[in-house]
C-alpha positions as CSV (number, residue, x, y, z in Angstrom):
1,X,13.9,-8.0,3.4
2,X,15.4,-8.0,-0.3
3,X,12.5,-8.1,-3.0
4,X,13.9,-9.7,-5.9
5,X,10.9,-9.2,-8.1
6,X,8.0,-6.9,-8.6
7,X,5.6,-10.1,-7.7
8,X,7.7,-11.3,-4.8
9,X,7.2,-7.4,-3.8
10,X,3.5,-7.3,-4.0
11,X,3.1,-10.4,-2.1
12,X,5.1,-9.1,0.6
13,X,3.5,-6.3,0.7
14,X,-0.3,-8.2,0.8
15,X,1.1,-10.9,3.2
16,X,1.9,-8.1,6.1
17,X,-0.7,-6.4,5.7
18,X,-3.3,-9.4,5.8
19,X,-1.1,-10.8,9.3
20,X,-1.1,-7.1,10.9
21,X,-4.7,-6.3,10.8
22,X,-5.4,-10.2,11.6
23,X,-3.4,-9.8,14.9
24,X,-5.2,-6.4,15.8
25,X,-8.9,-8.0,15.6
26,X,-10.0,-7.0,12.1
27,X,-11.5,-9.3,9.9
28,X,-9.5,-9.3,6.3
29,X,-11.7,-9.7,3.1
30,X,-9.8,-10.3,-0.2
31,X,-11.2,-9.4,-3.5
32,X,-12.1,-12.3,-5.5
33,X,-9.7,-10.7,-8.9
34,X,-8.2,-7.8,-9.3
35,X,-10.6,-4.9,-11.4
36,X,-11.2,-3.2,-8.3
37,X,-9.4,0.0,-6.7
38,X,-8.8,-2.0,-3.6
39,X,-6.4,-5.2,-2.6
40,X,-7.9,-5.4,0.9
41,X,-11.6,-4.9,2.9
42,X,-10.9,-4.8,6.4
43,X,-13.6,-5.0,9.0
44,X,-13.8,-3.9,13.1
45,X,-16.7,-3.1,15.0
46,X,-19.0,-3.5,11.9
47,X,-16.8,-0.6,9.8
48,X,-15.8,-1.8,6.3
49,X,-12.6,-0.1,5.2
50,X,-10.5,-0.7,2.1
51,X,-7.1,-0.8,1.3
52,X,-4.7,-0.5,-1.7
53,X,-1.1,-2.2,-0.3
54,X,1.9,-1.1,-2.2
55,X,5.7,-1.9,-1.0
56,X,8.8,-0.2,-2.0
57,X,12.3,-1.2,-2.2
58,X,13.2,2.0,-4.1
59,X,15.4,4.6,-1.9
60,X,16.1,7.7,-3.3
61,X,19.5,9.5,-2.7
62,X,18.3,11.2,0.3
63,X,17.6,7.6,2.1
64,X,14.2,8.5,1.8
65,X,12.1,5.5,0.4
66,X,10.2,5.8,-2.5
67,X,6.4,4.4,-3.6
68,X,5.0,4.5,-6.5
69,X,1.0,5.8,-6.5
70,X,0.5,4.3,-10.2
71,X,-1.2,1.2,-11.3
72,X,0.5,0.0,-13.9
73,X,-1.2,-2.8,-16.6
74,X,-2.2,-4.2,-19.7
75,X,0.4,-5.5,-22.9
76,X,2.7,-2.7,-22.9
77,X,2.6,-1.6,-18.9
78,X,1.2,1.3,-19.1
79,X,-0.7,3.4,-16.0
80,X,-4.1,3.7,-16.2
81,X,-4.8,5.4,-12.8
82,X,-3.4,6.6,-10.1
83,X,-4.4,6.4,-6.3
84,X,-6.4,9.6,-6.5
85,X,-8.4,7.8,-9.4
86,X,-9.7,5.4,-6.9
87,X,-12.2,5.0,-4.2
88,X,-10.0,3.6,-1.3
89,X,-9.8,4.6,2.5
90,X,-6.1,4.0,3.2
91,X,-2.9,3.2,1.7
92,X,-1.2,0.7,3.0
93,X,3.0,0.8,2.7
94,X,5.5,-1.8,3.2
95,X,9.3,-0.5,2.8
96,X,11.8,-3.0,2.5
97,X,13.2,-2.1,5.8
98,X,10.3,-3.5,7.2
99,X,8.7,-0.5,8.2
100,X,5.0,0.0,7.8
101,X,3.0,2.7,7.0
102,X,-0.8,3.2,7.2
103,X,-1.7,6.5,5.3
104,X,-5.2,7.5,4.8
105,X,-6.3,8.6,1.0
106,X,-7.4,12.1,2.0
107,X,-3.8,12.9,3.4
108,X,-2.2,12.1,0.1
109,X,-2.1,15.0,-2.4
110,X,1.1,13.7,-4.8
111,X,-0.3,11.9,-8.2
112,X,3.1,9.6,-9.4
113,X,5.1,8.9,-6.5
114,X,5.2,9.2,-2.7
115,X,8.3,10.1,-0.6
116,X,8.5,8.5,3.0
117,X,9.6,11.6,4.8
118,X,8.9,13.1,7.7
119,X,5.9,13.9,6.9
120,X,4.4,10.8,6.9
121,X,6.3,9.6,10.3
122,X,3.0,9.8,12.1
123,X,1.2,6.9,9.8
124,X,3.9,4.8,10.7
125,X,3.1,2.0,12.0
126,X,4.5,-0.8,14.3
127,X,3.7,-4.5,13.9
């Protein structure tokens, strides 16, 4: 998978995750704009979850894939929150080797950016 653009990124990202908790029985909401902290509601067994979905093509020099944890907006770009600012269940991750990671908020304690280490092998997920 080779994102050429930041948008072409995000909806990669939003297209996996939509078709990988479609095919595992949940039901997928999608927000109506974009003001909230989520990109995703997912539903199974009448629990409501949400999700923000990120994906990452950035590697750092230790092969390690990168994500950033910012939301970025507005005229000049700038963050105005990170994913500890919001009120989310999970984080969903799409790497650009395909790889999938389902990370729930209360295991993430980084602010900026989040490494794809080993520590985070057992939210990987398989489609």
């Amino acid at each position: 998978m080779n994102f050429t653009t930041n948008k072409e990124k995000r909806n990669s990202g939003l297209g996996i995750a939509i078709a990988y908790f479609s095919v595992n029985g949940y039901t997928v909401s999608i927000p109506l704009n974009d003001t909230q902290d989520y990109d995703l509601v997912i539903e199974k067994s009448g629990k409501l979850e949400s999700l923000q979905v990120k994906a990452t093509g950035c590697k750092r020099k230790n092969g390690n894939y990168q994500v950033s944890l910012r939301s970025c907006g507005g005229t000049k770009g700038r963050a105005y929150k990170t994913l500890l600012d919001t009120n989310v269940d999970y984080l969903f991750i799409l790497n650009q080797n395909k790889e999938i990671y389902l990370i729930p908020k209360s295991e993430i304690r980084n602010r900026n950016t989040l490494n794809l280490c080993k520590k985070y092998e057992q939210y990987r997920i398989f489609f």
